[in-house]
C-alpha positions as CSV (number, residue, x, y, z in Angstrom):
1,X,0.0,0.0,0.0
2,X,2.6,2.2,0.8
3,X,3.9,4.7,-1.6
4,X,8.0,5.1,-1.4
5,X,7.6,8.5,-2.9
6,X,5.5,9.8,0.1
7,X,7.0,10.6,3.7
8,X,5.6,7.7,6.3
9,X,4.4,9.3,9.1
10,X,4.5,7.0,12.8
11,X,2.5,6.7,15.4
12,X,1.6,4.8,18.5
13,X,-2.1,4.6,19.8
14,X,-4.1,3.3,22.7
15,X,-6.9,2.6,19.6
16,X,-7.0,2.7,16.0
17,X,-10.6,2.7,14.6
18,X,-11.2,1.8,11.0
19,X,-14.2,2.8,9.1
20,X,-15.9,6.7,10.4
21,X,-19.5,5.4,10.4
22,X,-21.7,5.1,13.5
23,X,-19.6,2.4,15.2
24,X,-15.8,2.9,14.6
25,X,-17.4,7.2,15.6
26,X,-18.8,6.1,18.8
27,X,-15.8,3.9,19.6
28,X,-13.6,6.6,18.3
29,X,-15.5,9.4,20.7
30,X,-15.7,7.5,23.7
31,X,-12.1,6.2,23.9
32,X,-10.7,10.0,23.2
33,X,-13.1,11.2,25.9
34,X,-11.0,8.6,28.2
35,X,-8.2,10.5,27.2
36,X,-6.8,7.8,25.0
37,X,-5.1,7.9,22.0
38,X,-6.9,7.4,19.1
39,X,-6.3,7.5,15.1
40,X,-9.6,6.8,13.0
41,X,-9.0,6.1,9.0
42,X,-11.5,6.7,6.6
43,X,-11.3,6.5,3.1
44,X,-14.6,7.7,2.2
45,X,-17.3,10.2,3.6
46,X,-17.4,11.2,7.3
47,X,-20.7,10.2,8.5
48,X,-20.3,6.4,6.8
49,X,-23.4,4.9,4.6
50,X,-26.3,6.1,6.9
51,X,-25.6,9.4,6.9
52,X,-24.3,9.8,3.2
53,X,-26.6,7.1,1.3
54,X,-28.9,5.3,4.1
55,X,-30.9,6.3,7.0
56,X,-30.4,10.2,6.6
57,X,-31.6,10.6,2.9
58,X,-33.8,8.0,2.7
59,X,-36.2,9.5,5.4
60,X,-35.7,12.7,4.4
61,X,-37.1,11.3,1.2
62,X,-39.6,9.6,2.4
63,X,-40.6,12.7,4.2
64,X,-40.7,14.9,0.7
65,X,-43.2,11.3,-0.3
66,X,-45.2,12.3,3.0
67,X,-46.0,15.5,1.9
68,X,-47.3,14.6,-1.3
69,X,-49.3,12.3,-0.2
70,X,-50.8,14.3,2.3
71,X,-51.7,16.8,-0.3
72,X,-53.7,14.2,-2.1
73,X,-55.4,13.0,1.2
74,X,-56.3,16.3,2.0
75,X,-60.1,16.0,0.9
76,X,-60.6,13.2,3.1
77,X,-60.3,15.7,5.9
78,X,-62.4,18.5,4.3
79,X,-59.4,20.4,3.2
80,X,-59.4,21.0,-1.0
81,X,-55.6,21.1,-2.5
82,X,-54.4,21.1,-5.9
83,X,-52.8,18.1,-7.1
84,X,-48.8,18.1,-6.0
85,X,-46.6,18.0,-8.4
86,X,-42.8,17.1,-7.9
87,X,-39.6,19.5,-7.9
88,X,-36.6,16.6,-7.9
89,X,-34.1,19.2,-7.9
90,X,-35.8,21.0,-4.8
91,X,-36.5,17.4,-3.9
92,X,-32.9,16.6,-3.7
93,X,-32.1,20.4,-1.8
94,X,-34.2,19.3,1.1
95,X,-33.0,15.9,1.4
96,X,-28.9,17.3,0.7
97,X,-29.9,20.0,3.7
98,X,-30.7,16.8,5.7
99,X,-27.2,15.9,5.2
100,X,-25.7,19.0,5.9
101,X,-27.5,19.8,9.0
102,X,-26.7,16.8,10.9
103,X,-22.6,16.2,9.0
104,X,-20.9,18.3,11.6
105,X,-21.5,15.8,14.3
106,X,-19.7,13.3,12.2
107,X,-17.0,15.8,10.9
108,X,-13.6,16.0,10.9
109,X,-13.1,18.8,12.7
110,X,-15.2,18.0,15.5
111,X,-13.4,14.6,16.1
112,X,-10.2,16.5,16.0
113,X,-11.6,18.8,18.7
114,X,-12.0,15.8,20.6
115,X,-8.3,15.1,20.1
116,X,-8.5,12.2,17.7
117,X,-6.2,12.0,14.9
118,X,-7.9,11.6,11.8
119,X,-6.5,10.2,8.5
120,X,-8.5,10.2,5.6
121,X,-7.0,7.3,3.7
122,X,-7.6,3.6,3.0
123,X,-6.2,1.4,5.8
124,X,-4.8,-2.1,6.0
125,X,-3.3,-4.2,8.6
126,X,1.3,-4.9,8.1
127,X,0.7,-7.3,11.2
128,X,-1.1,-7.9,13.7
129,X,-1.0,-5.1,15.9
130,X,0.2,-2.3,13.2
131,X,-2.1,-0.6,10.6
132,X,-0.8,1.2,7.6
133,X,-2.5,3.4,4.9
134,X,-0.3,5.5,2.0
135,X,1.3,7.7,4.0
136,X,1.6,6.6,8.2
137,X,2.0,3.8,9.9
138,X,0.5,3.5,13.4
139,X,1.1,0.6,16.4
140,X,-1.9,0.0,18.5
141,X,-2.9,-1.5,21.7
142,X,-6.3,-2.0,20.4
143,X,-7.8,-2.1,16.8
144,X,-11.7,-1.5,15.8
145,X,-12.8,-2.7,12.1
146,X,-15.8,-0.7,11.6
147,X,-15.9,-0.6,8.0
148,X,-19.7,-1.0,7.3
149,X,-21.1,-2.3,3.9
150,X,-22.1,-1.2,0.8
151,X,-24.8,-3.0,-1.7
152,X,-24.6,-6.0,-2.8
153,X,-24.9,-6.5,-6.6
154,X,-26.1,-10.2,-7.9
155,X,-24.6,-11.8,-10.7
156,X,-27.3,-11.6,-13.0
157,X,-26.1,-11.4,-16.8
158,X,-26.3,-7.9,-17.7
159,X,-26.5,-6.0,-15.0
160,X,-22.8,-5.0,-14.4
161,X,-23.1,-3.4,-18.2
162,X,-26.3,-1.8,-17.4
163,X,-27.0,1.6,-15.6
164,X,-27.9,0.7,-12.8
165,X,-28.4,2.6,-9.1
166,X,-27.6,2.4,-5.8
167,X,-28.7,3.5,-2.5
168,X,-25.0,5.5,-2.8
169,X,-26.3,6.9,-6.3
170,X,-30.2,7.1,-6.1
171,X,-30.5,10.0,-3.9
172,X,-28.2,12.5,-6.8
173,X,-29.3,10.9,-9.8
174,X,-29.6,13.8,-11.9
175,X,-33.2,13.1,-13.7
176,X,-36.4,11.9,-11.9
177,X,-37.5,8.6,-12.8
178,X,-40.5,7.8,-15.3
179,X,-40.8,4.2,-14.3
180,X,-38.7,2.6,-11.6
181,X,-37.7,-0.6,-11.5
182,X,-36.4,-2.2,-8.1
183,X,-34.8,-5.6,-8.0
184,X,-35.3,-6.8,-4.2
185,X,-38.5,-6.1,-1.5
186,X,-37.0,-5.7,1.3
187,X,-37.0,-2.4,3.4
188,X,-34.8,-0.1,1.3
189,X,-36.7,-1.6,-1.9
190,X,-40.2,-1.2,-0.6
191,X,-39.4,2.0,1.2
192,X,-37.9,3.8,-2.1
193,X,-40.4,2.6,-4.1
194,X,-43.3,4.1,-2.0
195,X,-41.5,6.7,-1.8
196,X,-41.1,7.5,-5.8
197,X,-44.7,6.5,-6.6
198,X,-46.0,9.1,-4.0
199,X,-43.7,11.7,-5.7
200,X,-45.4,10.8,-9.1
201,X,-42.8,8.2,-10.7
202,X,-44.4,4.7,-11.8
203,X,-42.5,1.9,-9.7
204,X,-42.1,-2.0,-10.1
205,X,-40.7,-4.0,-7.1
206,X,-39.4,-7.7,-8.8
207,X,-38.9,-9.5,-5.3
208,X,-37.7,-13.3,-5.7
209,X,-39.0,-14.4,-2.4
210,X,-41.5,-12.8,-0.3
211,X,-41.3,-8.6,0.2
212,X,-40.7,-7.6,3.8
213,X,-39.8,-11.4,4.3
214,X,-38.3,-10.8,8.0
215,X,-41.1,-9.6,9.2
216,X,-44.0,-10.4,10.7
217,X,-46.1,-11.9,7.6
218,X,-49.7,-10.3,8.8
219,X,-48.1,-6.9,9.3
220,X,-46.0,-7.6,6.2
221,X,-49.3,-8.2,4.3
222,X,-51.1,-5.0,5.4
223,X,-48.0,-3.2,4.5
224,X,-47.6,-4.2,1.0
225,X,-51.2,-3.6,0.7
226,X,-51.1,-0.4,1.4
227,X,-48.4,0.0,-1.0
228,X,-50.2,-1.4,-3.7
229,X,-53.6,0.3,-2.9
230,X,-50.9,3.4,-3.9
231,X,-49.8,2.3,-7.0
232,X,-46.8,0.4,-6.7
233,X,-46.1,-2.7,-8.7
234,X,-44.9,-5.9,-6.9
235,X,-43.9,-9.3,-8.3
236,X,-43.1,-11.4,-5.9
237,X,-41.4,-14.9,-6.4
238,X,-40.3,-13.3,-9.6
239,X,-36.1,-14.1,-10.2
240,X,-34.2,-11.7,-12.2
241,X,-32.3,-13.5,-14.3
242,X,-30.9,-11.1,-17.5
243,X,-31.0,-7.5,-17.9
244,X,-30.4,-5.3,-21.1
245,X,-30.2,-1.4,-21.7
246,X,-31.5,-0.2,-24.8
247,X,-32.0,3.9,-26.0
248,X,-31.8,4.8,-22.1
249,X,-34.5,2.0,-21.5
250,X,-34.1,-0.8,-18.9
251,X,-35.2,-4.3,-19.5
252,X,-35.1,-7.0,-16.6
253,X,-36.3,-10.3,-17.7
254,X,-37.8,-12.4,-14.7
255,X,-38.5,-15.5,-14.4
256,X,-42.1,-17.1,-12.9
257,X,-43.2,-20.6,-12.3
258,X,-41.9,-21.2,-15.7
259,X,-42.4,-18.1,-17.3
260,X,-40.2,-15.1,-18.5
261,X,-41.6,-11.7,-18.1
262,X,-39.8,-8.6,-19.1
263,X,-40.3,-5.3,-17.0
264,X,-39.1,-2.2,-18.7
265,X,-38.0,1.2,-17.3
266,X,-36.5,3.7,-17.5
267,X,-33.9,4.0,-14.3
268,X,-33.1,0.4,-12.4
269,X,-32.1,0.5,-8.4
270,X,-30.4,-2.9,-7.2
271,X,-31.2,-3.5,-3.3
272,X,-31.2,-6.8,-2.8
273,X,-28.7,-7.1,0.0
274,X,-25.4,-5.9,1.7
275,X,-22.2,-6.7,1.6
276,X,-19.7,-6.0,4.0
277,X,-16.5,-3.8,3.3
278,X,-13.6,-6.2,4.0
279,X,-11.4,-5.5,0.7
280,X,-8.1,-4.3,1.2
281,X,-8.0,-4.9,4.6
282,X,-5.2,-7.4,4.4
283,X,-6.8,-9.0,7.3
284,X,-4.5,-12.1,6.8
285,X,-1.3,-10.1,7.4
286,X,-3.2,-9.0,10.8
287,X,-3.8,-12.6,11.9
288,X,-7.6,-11.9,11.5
289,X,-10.0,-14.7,10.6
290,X,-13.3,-13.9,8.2
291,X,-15.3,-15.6,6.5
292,X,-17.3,-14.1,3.3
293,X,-19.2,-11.4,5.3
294,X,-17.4,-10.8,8.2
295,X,-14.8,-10.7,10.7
296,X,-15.2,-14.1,13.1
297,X,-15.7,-12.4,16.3
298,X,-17.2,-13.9,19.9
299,X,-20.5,-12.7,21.4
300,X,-18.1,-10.1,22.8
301,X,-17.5,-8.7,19.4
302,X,-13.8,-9.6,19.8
303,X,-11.7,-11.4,17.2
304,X,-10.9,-15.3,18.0
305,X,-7.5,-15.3,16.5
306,X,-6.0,-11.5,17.3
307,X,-7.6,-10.7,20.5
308,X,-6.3,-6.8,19.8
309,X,-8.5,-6.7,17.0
310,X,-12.5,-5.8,17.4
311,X,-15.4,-5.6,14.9
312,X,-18.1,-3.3,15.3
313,X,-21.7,-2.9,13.0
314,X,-21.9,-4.9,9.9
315,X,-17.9,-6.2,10.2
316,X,-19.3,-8.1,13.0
317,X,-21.7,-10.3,10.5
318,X,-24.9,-9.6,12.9
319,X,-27.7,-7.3,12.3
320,X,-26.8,-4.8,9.9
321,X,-28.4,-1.5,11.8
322,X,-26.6,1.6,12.1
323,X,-28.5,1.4,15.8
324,X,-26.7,-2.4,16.2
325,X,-23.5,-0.7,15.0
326,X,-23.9,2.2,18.0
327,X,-24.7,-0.5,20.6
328,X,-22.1,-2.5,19.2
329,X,-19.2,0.9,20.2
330,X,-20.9,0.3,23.8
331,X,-20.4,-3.2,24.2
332,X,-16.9,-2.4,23.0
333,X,-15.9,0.5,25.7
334,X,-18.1,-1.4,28.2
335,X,-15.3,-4.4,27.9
336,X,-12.2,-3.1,26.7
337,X,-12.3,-0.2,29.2
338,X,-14.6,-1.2,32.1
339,X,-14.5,-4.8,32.2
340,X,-18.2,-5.6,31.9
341,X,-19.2,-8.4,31.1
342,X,-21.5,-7.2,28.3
343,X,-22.7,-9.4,25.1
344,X,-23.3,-8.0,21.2
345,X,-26.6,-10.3,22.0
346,X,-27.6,-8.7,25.6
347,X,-30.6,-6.6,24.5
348,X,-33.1,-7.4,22.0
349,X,-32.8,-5.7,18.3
350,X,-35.3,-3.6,16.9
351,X,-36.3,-3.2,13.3
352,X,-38.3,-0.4,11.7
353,X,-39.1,-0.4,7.4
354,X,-40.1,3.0,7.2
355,X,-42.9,2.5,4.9
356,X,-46.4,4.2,5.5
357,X,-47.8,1.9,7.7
358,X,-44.2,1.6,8.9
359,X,-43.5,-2.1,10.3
360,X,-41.6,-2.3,13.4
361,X,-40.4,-5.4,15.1
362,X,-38.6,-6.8,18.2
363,X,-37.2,-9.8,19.5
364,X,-38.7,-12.9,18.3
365,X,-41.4,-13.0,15.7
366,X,-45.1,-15.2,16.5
367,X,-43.3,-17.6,13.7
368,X,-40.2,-17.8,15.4
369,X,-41.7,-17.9,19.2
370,X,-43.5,-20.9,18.3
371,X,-40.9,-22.7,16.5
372,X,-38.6,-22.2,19.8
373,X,-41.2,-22.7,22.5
374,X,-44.4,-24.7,20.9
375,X,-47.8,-24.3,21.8
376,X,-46.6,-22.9,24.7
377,X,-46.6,-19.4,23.2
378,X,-49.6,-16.7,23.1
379,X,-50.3,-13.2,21.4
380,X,-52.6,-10.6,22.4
381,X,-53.1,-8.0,19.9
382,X,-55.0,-4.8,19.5
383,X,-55.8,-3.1,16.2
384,X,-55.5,0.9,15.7
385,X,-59.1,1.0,14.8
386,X,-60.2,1.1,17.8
387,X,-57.3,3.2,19.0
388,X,-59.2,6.6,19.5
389,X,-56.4,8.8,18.6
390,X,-56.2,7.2,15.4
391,X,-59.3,7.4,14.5
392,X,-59.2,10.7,15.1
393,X,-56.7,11.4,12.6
394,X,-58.0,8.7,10.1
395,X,-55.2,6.5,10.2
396,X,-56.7,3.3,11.5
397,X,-54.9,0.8,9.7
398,X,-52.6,-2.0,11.6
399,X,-52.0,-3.5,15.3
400,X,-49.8,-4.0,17.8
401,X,-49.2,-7.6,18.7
402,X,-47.0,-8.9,21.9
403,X,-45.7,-12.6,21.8
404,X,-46.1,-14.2,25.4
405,X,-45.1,-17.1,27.2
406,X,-45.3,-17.4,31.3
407,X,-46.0,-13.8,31.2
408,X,-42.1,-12.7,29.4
409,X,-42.8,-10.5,26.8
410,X,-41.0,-12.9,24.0
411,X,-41.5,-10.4,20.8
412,X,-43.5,-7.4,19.4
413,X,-44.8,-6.3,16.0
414,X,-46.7,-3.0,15.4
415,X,-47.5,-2.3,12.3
416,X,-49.4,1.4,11.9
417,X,-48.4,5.0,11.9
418,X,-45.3,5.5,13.8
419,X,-45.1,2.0,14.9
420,X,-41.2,2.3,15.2
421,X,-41.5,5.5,17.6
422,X,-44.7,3.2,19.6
423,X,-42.1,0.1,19.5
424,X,-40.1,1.5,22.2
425,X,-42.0,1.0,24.7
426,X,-42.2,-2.5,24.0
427,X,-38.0,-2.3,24.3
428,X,-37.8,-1.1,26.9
429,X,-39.6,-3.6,28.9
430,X,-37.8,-6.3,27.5
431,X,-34.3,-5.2,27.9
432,X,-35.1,-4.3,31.9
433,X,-36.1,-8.1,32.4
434,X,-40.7,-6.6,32.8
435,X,-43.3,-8.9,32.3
436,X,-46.2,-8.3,30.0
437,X,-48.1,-7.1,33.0
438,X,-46.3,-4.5,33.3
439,X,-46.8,-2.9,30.0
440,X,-50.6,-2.5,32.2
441,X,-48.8,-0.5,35.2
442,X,-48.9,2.8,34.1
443,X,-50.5,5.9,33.1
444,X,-50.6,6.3,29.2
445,X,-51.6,9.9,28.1
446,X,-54.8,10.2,26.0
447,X,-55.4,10.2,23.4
448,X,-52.2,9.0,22.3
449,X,-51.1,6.2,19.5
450,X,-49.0,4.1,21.9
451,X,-51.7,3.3,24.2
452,X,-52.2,0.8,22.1
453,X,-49.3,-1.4,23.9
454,X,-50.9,-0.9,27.0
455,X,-54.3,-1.8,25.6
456,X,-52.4,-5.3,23.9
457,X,-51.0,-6.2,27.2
458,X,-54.2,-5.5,29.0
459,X,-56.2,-7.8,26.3
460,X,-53.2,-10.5,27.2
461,X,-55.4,-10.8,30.6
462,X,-58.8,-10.1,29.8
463,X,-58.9,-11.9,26.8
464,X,-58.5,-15.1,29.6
465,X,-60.8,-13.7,32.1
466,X,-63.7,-12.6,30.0
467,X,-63.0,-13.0,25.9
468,X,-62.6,-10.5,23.2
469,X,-65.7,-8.8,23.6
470,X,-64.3,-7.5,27.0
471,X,-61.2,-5.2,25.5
472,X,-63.6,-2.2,24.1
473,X,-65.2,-2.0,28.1
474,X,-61.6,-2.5,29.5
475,X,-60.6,0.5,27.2
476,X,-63.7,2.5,28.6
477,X,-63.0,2.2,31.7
478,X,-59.3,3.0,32.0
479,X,-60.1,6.3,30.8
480,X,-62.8,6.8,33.5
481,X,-60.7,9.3,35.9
């Protein structure tokens, strides 16, 4: 890697952190708060994929998609508004200004406030406790891979010829889309295309399996409903197999119990998975064992063969969350600097797909409960329609549903209007060890959307006591003052 040409600069270091997304940040922050030495690499962007080309844009997108589609629900309420029509450039403004606003955090120059030396070049392990990069060489004591991921493209003939987008690209591209066409339904696919049909593009989501697959199926199913009841296009169990470019046109032929089907566009985003950033790392002159998609690390996110080296977020091959990657920094200070005996599996993992109804899950799925534990496994539900708040604003679709067995809450899935924001009660109560009886033990403020956990938990025990019938009276009368 070196250059001879350039002056090698030395250093020693209590840490080095590779990769300047929200794990190898939070490690980097917490250790120069400690007062240790710490030198961060990055090659790329300050901020890593969520800020850049994930989480940030994409909901400020999807926020731009809210307004629209506000506009054309507007006469439901009473309220008459022309039809919206879409500025991408402006579009793009609002969602760059996203960026912008929240970059400093992530900067440069505030991690050097902190006293962290920053080096903004590709890194690689000489051995396995120095790390190089073109022009320094740095000795550590400790060593965080943090590199993150970046989208994984299939090898489908075709497609490395054609013009395809990313979730690094999609966000820039310089011309809205007429028709887009999405290969993979999970939640950046279904997300983005909700997102572009509310903004006026036609979409088509070609999903070999089953969209929203990881989630929980019923609250998958009123999801993609809602989706399609908007416009969008999904073919599901359909398996790109070719695509072709033509006169700025994109064709991706699919195959279907037999069957080819081409779907023409004109702009083609690939989402159908991530793969971890490992290249270049040299992790073999480190004495770093991986396997395809990660670094092999215990439940204490620590490698098994260099016991300097640690791998944070998606170089740890577990859930790939910027939210996992942030914990992930905290298991990592908790250990290497306090000794605790914290695991990458202590708390349960959340999930949100930020469609509208947003799906948001927890722990173990009814599916998965069931599979684990038997018939020994219940659910009490209760559905947003007879949640007053949301009647009150019309959006009555979905339910939240808590999987239950000897009273420990096992799982949750909400599926409604800010069901990720409503899911954290639900967390909360499962990583402090309450029972589903305790989701009843409190005052909830009314009218407010995440009543409806209380109001599941409560139906957990009146369902037994007095059937279904009894939830609406229950409802009544813990409103009574």
């Amino acid at each position: 890697m070196h250059d001879t040409k350039l002056p090698i600069t030395d250093y020693k270091a209590d840490l080095v952190v590779i990769g300047a997304g929200s794990g190898g940040l939070s490690a980097a922050a917490g250790a120069a708060m400690f007062g240790l030495k710490v030198v961060l690499y990055e090659k790329h962007e300050m901020g890593g994929d969520c800020l850049n080309y994930g989480c940030v844009p994409s909901k400020a997108l999807l926020s731009a998609a809210k307004a629209a589609q506000s506009a054309r629900d507007a006469g439901k309420f009473g309220v008459n508004v022309a039809a919206p029509t879409t500025d991408w450039t402006a579009v793009k403004a609002h969602v760059r200004h996203a960026i912008d606003t929240i970059a400093p955090v992530d900067s440069q120059e505030r991690f050097e406030g902190l006293g962290v030396t920053v080096i903004r070049e590709a890194a690689s392990f000489a051995d396995p406790d120095t790390i190089i990069s073109a022009t320094t060489r740095t000795r550590a004591r400790r060593i965080v891979v943090a590199t993150g991921s970046t989208a994984f493209i299939p090898p489908i003939e075709g497609l490395a010829d054609a013009p395809y987008l990313t979730n690094e690209t999609i966000f820039s591209m310089p011309d809205f889309p007429e028709h887009l066409v999405i290969l993979g339904g999970g939640p950046i696919g279904m997300e983005m295309a909700q997102a572009f049909t509310r903004l006026g593009a036609k979409t088509t989501v070609i999903e070999m399996g089953s969209a929203l697959g990881k989630s929980d199926p019923a609250h998958a199913a009123v999801a993609i409903g809602a989706l399609r009841d908007e416009g969008v296009t999904l073919l599901e169990g359909h398996k790109a197999v070719r695509v072709s470019s033509d006169a700025g046109r994109i064709k991706v032929h699919a195959e279907h119990e037999g069957d080819t089907k081409v779907i023409e566009g004109s702009h083609l985003l690939v989402a159908v998975g991530r793969r971890t950033m490992l290249d270049g790392l040299d992790l073999e002159a480190g004495k770093v064992d991986s396997d395809r998609k990660s670094l092999i690390v215990g439940d204490n996110l620590r490698s098994r063969s260099n016991a300097r080296v640690w791998a944070l977020g998606d170089a740890a091959g577990r859930e790939q969350f910027t939210h996992v990657a942030g914990w992930h920094a905290s298991v990592f200070a908790r250990r290497a600097f306090f000794k605790q005996g914290t695991k990458a599996d202590s708390l349960p993992i959340p999930a949100v797909t930020y469609t509208s109804p947003e799906v948001a899950q927890v722990g173990l799925t009814e599916a998965e409960a069931r599979e684990k534990h038997g018939d020994d496994v219940a659910t009490s539900s209760f559905p947003f329609h007879e949640n007053d708040r949301a009647i009150a604003e019309g959006k009555t679709l979905g339910e939240a549903k808590l999987v239950i067995r000897k009273g420990a809450i096992l799982g949750a899935s909400i599926v409604g209007e800010g069901a990720g924001d409503i899911l954290q009660l639900v967390s909360v109560a499962m990583s402090n060890g309450l029972k589903v009886k305790d989701l009843t033990n409190f005052i909830s403020p009314y009218p407010t959307r995440a009543e409806i956990v209380k109001r599941a938990a409560s139906a957990h025990f009146t369902e037994a006591l007095t059937g279904k019938s009894a939830r609406r009276l229950v409802g009544l009368l813990q409103r009574i003052p």
